[in-house]
py3Dmol code that shows the C-alpha trace and the ligand (Angstrom):
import py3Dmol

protein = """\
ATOM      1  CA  UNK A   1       0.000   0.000   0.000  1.00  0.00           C
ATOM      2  CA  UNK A   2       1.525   3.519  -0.535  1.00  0.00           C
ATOM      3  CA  UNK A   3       2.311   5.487   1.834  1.00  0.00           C
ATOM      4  CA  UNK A   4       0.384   8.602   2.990  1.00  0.00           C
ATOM      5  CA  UNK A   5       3.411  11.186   1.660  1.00  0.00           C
ATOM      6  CA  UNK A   6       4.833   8.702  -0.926  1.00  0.00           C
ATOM      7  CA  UNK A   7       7.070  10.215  -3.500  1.00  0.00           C
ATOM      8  CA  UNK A   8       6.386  13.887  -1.772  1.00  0.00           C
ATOM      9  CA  UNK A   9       9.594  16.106  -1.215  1.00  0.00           C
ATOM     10  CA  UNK A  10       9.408  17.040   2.061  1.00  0.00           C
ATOM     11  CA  UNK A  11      12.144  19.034   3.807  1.00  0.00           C
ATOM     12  CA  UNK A  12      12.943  19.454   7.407  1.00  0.00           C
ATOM     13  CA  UNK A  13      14.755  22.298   8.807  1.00  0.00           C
ATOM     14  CA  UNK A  14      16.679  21.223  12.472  1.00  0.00           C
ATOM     15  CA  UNK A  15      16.459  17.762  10.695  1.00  0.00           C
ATOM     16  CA  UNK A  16      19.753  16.566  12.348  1.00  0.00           C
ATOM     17  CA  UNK A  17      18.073  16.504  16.376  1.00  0.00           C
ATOM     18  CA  UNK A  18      14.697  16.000  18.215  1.00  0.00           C
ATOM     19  CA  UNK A  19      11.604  16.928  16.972  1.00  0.00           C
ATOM     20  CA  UNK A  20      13.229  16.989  13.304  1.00  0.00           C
ATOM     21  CA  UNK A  21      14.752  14.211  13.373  1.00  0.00           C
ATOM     22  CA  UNK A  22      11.969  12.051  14.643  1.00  0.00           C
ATOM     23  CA  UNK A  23       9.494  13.807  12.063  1.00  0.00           C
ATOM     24  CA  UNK A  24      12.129  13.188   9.337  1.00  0.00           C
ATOM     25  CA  UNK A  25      12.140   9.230  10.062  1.00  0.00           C
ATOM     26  CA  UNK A  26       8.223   9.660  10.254  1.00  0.00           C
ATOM     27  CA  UNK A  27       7.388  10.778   7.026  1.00  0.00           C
ATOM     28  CA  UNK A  28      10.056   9.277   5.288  1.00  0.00           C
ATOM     29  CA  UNK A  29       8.656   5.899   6.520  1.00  0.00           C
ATOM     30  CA  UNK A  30       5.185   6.792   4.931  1.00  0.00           C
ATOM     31  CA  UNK A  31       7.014   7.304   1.724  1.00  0.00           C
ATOM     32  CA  UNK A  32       8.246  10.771   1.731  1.00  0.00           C
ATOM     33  CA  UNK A  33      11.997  11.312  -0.150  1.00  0.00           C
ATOM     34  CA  UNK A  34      13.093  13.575   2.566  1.00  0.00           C
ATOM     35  CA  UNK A  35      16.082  16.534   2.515  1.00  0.00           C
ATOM     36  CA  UNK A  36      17.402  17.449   5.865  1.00  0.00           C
ATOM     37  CA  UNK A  37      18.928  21.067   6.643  1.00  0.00           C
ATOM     38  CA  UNK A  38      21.068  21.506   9.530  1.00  0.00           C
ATOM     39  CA  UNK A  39      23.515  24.228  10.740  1.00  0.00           C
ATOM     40  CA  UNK A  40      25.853  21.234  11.531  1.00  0.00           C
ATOM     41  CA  UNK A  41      26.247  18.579   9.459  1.00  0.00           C
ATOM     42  CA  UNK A  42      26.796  15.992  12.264  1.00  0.00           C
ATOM     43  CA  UNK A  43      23.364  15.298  13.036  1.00  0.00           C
ATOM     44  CA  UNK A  44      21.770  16.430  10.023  1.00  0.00           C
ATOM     45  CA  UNK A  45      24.120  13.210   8.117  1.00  0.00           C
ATOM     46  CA  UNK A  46      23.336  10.974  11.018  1.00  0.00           C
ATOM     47  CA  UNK A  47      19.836  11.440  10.332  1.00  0.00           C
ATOM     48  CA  UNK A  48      20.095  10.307   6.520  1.00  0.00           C
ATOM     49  CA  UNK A  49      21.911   7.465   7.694  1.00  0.00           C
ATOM     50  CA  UNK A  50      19.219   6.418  10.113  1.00  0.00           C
ATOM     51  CA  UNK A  51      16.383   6.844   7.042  1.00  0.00           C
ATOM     52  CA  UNK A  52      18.202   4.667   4.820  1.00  0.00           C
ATOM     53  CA  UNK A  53      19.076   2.470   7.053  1.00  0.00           C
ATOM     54  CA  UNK A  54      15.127   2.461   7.708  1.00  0.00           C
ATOM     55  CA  UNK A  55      14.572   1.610   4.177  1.00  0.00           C
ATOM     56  CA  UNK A  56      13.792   5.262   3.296  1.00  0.00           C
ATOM     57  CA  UNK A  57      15.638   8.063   1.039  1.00  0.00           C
ATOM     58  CA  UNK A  58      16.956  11.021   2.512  1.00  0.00           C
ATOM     59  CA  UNK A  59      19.595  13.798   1.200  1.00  0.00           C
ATOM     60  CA  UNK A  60      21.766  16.519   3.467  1.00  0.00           C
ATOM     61  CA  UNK A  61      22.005  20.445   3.221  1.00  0.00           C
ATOM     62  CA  UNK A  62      24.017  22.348   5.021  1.00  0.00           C
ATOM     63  CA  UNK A  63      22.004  25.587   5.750  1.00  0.00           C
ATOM     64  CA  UNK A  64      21.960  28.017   8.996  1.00  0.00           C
ATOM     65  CA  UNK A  65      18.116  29.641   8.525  1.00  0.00           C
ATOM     66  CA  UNK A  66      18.762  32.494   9.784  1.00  0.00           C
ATOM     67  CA  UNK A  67      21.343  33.738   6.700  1.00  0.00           C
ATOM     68  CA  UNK A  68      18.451  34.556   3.775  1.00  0.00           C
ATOM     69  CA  UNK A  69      21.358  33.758   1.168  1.00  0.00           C
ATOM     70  CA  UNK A  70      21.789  29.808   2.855  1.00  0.00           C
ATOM     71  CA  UNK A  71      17.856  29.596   3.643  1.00  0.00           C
ATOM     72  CA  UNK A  72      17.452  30.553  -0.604  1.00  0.00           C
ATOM     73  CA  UNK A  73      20.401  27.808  -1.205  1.00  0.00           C
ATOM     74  CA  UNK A  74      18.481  25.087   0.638  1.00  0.00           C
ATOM     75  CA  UNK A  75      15.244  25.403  -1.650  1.00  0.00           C
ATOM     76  CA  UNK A  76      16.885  25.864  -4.847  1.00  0.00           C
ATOM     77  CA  UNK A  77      19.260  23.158  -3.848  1.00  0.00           C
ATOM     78  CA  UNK A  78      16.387  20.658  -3.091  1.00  0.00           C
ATOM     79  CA  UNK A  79      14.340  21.585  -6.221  1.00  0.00           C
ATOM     80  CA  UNK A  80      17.875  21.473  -8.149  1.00  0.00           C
ATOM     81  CA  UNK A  81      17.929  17.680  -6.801  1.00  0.00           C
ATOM     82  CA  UNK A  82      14.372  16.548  -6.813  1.00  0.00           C
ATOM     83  CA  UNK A  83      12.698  19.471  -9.073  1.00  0.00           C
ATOM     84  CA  UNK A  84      10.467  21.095  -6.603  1.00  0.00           C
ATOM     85  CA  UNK A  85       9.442  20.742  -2.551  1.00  0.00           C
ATOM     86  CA  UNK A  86       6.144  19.101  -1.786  1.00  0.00           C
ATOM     87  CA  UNK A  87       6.184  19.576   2.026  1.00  0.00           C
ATOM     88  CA  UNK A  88       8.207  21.474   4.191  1.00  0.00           C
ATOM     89  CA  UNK A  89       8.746  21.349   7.962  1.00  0.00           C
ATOM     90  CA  UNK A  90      10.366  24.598   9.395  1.00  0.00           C
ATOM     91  CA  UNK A  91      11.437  23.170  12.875  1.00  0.00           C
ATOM     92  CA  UNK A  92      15.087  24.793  13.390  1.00  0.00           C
ATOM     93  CA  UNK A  93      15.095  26.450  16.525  1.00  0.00           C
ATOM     94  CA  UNK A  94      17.117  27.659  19.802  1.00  0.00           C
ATOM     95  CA  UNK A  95      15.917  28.072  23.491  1.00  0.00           C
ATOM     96  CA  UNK A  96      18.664  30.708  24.470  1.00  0.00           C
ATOM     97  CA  UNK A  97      19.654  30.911  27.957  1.00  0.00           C
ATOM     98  CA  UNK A  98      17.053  31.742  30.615  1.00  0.00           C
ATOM     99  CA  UNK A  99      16.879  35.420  31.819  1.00  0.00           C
ATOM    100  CA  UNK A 100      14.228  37.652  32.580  1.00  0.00           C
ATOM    101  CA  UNK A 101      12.507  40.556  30.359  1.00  0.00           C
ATOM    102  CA  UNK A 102      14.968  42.933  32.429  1.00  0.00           C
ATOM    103  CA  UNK A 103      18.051  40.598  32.653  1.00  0.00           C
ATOM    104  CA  UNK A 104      18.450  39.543  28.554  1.00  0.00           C
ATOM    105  CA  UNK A 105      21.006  40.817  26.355  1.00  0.00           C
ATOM    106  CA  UNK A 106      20.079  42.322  23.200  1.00  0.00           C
ATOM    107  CA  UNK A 107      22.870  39.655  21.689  1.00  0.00           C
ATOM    108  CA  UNK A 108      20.655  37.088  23.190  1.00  0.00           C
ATOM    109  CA  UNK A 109      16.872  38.762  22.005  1.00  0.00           C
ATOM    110  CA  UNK A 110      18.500  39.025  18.733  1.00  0.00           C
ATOM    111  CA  UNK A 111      20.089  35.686  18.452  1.00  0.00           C
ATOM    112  CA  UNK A 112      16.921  34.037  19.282  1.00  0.00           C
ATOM    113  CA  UNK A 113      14.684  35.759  16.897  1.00  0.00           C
ATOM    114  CA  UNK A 114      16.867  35.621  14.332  1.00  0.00           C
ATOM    115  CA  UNK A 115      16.613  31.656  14.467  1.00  0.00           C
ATOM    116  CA  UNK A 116      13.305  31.165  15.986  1.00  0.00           C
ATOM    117  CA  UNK A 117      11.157  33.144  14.147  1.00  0.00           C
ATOM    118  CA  UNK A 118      12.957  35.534  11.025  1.00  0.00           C
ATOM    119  CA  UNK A 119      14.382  31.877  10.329  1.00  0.00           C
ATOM    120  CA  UNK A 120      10.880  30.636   9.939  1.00  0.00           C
ATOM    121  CA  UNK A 121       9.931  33.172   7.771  1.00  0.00           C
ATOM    122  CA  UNK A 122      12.955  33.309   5.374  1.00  0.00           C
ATOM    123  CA  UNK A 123      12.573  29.676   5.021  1.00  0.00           C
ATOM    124  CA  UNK A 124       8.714  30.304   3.658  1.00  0.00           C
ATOM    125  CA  UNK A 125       9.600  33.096   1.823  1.00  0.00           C
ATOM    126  CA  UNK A 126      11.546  30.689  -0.741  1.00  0.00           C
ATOM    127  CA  UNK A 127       9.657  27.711  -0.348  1.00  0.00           C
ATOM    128  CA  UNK A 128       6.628  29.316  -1.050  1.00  0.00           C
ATOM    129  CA  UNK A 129       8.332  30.977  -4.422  1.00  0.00           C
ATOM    130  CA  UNK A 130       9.063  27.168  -5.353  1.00  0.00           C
ATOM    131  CA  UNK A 131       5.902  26.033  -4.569  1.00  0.00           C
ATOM    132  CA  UNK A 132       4.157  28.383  -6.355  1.00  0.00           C
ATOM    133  CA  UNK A 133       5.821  27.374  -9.252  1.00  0.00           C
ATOM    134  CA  UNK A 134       5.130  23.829  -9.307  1.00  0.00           C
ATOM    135  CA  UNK A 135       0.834  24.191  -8.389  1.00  0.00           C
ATOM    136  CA  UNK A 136       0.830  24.094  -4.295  1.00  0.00           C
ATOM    137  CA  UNK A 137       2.450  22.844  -1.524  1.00  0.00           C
ATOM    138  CA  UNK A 138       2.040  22.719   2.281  1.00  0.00           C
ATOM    139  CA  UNK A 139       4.177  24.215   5.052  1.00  0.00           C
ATOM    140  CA  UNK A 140       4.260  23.083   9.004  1.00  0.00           C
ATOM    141  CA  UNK A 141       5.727  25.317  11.027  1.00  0.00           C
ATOM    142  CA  UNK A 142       7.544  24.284  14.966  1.00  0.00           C
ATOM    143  CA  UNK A 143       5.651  27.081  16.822  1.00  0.00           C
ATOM    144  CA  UNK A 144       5.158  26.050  20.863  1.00  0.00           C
ATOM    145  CA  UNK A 145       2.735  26.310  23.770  1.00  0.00           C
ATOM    146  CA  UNK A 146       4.940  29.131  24.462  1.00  0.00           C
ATOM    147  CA  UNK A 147       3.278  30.849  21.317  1.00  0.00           C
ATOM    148  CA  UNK A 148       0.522  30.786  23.056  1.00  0.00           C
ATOM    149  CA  UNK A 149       0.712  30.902  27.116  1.00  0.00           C
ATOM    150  CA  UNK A 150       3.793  32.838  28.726  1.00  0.00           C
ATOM    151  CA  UNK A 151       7.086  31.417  30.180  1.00  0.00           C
ATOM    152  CA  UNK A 152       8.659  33.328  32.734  1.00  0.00           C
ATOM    153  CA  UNK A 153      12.519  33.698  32.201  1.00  0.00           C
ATOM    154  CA  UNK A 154      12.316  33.139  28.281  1.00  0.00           C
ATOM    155  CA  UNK A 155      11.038  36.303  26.646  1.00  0.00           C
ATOM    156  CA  UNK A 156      12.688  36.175  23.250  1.00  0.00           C
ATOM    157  CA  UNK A 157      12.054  32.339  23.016  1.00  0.00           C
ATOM    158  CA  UNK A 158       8.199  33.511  23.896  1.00  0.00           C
ATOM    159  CA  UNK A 159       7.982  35.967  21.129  1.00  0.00           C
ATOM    160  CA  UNK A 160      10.016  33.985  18.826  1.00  0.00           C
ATOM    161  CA  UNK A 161       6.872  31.127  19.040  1.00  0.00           C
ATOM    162  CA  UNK A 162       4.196  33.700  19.118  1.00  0.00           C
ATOM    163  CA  UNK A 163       5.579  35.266  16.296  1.00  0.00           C
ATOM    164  CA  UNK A 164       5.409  31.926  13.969  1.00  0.00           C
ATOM    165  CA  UNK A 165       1.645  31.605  15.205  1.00  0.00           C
ATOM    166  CA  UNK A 166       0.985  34.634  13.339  1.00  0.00           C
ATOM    167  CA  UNK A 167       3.481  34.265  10.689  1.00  0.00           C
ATOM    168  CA  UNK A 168       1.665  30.553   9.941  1.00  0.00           C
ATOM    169  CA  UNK A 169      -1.889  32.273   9.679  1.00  0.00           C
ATOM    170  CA  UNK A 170      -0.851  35.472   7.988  1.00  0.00           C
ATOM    171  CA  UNK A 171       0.735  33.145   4.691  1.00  0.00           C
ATOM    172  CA  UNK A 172      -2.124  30.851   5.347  1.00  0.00           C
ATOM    173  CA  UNK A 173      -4.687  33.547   4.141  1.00  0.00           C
ATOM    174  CA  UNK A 174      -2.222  34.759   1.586  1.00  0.00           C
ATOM    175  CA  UNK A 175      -1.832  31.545  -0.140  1.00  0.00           C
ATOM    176  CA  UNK A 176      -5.355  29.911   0.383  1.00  0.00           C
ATOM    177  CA  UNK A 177      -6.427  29.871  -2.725  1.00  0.00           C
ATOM    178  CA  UNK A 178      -2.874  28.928  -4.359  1.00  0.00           C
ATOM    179  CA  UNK A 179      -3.238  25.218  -3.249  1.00  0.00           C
ATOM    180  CA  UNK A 180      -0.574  26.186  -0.423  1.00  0.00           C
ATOM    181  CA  UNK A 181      -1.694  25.366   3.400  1.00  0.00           C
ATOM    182  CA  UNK A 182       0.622  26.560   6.468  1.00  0.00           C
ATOM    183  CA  UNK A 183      -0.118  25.029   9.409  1.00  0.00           C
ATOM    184  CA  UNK A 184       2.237  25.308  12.511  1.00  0.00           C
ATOM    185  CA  UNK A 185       2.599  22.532  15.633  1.00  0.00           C
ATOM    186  CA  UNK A 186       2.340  23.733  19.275  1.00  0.00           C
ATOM    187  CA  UNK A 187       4.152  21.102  21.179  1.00  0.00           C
ATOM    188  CA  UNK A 188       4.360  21.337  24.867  1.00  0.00           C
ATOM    189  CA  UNK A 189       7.538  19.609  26.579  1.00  0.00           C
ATOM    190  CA  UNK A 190       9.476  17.098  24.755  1.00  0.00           C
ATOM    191  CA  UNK A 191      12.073  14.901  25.635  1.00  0.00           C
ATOM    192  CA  UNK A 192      14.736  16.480  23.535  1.00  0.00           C
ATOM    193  CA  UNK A 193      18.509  17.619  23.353  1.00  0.00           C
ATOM    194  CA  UNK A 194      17.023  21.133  23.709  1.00  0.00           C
ATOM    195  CA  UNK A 195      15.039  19.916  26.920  1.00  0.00           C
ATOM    196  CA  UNK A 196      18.226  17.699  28.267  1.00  0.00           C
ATOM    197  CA  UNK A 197      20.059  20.768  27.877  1.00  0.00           C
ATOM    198  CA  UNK A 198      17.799  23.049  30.105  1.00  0.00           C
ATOM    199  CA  UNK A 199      18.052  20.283  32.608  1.00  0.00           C
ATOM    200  CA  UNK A 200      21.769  19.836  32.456  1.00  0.00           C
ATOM    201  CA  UNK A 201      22.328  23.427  33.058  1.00  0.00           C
ATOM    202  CA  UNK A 202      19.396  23.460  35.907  1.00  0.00           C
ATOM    203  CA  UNK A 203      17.657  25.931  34.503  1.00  0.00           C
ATOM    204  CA  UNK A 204      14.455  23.983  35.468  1.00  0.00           C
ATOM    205  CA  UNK A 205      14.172  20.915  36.745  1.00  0.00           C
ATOM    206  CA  UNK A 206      12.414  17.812  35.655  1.00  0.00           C
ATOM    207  CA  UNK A 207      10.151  17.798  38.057  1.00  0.00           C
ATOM    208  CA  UNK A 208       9.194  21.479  37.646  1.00  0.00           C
ATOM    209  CA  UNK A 209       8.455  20.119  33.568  1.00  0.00           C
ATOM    210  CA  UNK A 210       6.728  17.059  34.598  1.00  0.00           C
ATOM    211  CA  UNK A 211       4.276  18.673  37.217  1.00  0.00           C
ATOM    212  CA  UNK A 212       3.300  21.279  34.300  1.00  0.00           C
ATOM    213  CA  UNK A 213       1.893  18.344  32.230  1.00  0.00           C
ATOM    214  CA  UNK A 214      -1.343  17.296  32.902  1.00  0.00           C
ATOM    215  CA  UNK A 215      -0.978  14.326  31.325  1.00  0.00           C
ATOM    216  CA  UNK A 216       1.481  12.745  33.929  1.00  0.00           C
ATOM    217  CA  UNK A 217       4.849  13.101  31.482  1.00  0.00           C
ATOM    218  CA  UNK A 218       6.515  15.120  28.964  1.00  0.00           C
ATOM    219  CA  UNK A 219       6.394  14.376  25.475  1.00  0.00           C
ATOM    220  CA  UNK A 220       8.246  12.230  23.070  1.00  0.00           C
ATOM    221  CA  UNK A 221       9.645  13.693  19.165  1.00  0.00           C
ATOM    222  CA  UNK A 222       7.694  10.663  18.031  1.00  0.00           C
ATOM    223  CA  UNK A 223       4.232  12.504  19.352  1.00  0.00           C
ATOM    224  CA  UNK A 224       4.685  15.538  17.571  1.00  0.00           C
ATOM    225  CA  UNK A 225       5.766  13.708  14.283  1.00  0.00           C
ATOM    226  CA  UNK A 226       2.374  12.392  13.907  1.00  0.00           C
ATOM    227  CA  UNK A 227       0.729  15.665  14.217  1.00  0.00           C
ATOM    228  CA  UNK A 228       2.892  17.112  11.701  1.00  0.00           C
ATOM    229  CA  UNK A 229       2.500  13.785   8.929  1.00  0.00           C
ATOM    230  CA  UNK A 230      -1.412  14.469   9.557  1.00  0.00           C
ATOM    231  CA  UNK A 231      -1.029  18.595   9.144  1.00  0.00           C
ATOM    232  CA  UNK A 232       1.210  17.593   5.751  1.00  0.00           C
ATOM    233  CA  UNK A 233      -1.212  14.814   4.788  1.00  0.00           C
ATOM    234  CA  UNK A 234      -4.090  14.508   2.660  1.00  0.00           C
ATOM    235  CA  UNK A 235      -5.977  13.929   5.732  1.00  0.00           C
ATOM    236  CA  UNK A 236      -5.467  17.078   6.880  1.00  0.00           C
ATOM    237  CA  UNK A 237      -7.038  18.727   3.521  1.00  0.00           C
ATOM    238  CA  UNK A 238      -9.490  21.225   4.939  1.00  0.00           C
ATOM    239  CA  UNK A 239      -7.179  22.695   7.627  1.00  0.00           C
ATOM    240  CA  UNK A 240      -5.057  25.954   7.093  1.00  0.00           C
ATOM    241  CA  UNK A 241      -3.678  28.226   9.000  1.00  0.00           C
ATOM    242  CA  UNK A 242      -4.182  25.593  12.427  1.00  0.00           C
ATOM    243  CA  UNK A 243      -1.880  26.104  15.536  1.00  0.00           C
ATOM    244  CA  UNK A 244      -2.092  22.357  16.347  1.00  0.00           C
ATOM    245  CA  UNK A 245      -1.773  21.878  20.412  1.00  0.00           C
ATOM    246  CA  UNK A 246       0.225  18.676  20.663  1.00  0.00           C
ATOM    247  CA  UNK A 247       0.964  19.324  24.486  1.00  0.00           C
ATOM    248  CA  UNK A 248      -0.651  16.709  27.252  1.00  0.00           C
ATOM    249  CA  UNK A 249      -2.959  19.711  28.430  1.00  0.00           C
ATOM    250  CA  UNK A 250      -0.701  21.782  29.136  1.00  0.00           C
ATOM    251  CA  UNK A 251      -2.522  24.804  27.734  1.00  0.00           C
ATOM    252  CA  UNK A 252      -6.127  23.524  28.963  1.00  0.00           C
ATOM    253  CA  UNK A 253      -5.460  24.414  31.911  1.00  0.00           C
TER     254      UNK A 253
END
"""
ligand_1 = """\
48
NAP
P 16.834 20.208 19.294
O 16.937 18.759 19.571
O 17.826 21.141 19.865
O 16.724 20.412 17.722
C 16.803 21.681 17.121
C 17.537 21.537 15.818
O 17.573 22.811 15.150
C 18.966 21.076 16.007
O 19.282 20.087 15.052
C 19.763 22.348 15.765
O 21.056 22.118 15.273
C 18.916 22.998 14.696
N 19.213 24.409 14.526
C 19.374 25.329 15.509
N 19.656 26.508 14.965
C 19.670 26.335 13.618
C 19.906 27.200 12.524
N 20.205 28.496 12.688
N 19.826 26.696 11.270
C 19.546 25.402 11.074
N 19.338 24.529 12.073
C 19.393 25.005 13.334
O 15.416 20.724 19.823
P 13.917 20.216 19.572
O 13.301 20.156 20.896
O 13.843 19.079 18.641
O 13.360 21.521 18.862
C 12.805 21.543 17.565
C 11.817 22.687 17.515
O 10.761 22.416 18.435
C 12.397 24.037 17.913
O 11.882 25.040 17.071
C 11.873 24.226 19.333
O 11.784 25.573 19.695
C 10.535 23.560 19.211
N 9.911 23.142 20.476
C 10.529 22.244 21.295
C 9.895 21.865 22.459
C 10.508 20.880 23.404
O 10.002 20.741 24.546
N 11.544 20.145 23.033
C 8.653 22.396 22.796
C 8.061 23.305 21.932
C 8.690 23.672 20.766
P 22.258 21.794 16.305
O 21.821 20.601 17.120
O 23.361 21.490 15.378
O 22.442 23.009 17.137
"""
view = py3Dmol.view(width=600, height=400)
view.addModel(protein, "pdb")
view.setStyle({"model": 0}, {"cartoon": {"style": "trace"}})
view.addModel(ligand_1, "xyz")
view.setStyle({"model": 1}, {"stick": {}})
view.zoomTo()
view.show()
């Protein structure tokens, strides 16, 4: 039986860790031919290696998405390779160190937003030219619950998230009628490197992320893949411009 992305391009930004990486082996086992962008190439190769070793095809670009020139080169490089992008998953992202709205460096704001949420948009701005081009497309964007409920300690990373809420709507109603949909994932707290490495550095501690979830437990990558395969899928056909909770009640509260 095919699968429910087969042949699709789909590309996945912050491909090489996490959330990415776990969405990468996700729809790339439903049929998907699947490039992964990474700052570092490290993870980004491990992650082909893991697809194919899955069964599945996968390519590496190096690209940091915050640099519009490299975020450009990763679209034209993928339609160069494959002749156009099908799906794309804009996940790269940073959590910054913790400090207060009256303790954060402008080097830090900047840094943040510059990943977290220009990022997002540079790396619509060209996949939406390419898509355009070849009759439609669809876009998920990696927003978080912290898009939509504050954080204390995090503002950048706050306003980086609520930022791609709006960014996901505003080229949702843009392209509506273009056969593109943008859709964005909210995902509460995941097991991830970027999660290990808030608890390494006790900035928070496990406890203070488990008691937050409703549900009992923080997340797993593998959770939020699903959500994002069903947001890319056919399934999914009627729904645009969706901030998908994917977050054990965290935000029902
Ligand atoms: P992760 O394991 O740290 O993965 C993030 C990935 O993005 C890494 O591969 C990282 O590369 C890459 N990246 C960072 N800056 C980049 C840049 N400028 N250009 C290209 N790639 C870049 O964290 P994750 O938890 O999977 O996070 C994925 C997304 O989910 C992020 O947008 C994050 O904000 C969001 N999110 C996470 C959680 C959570 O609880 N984990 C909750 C809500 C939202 P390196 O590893 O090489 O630095």
């Amino acid at each position: 039986m095919p699968g429910l992305l087969q042949g699709k391009i789909v590309l996945v930004t912050g491909g090489g860790s996490g959330i990415g990486r776990a969405t990468a082996l996700r729809v790339a086992g439903e049929g998907a031919k699947v490039m992964i962008a990474d700052y570092i190439p490290e993870g980004g190769e491990r992650t082909v290696r893991m697809v194919k070793e899955a069964g599945g095809e996968a390519g590496f670009i190096e690209a940091d998405v915050s640099i519009a020139g490299q975020a450009e080169a990763m679209v034209s490089e993928t339609v160069k390779r494959h002749g156009r992008v099908d799906c794309a998953f804009n996940n790269a992202g940073i959590e910054g160190k913790m400090a207060n709205t009256a303790e954060c460096s402008e080097e830090l704001f900047d840094r943040v937003i510059a990943i977290n949420l220009k990022g997002v948009w540079l790396c619509m701005k060209y996949e939406i030219q390419a898509m355009l081009k070849t009759g439609g497309g669809n876009i998920v964007n990696t927003a978080s619950i912290a898009g939509l409920v504050g954080f204390e300690g995090l503002p950048a990373y706050n306003a980086s998230k609520g930022g791609v809420v709006q960014l996901t709507r505003t080229a949702a109603l843009e392209f509506a009628t273009k056969k593109i949909r943008v859709n964005c994932v909210c995902p509460g707290v995941i097991r991830t490197p970027m999660v290990e490495r808030l608890l390494d550095n006790r900035s928070i501690t496990e406890e203070e992320l488990t008691s937050g979830e409703p549900i009992g437990r923080m997340g797993r990558p593998e959770e939020i893949a699903e959500g994002v395969l069903w947001l890319m899928s056919d399934a999914s056909s009627f729904v645009t411009g969706h901030p998908l909770v994917i977050d054990g009640a965290w935000v029902a509260r």
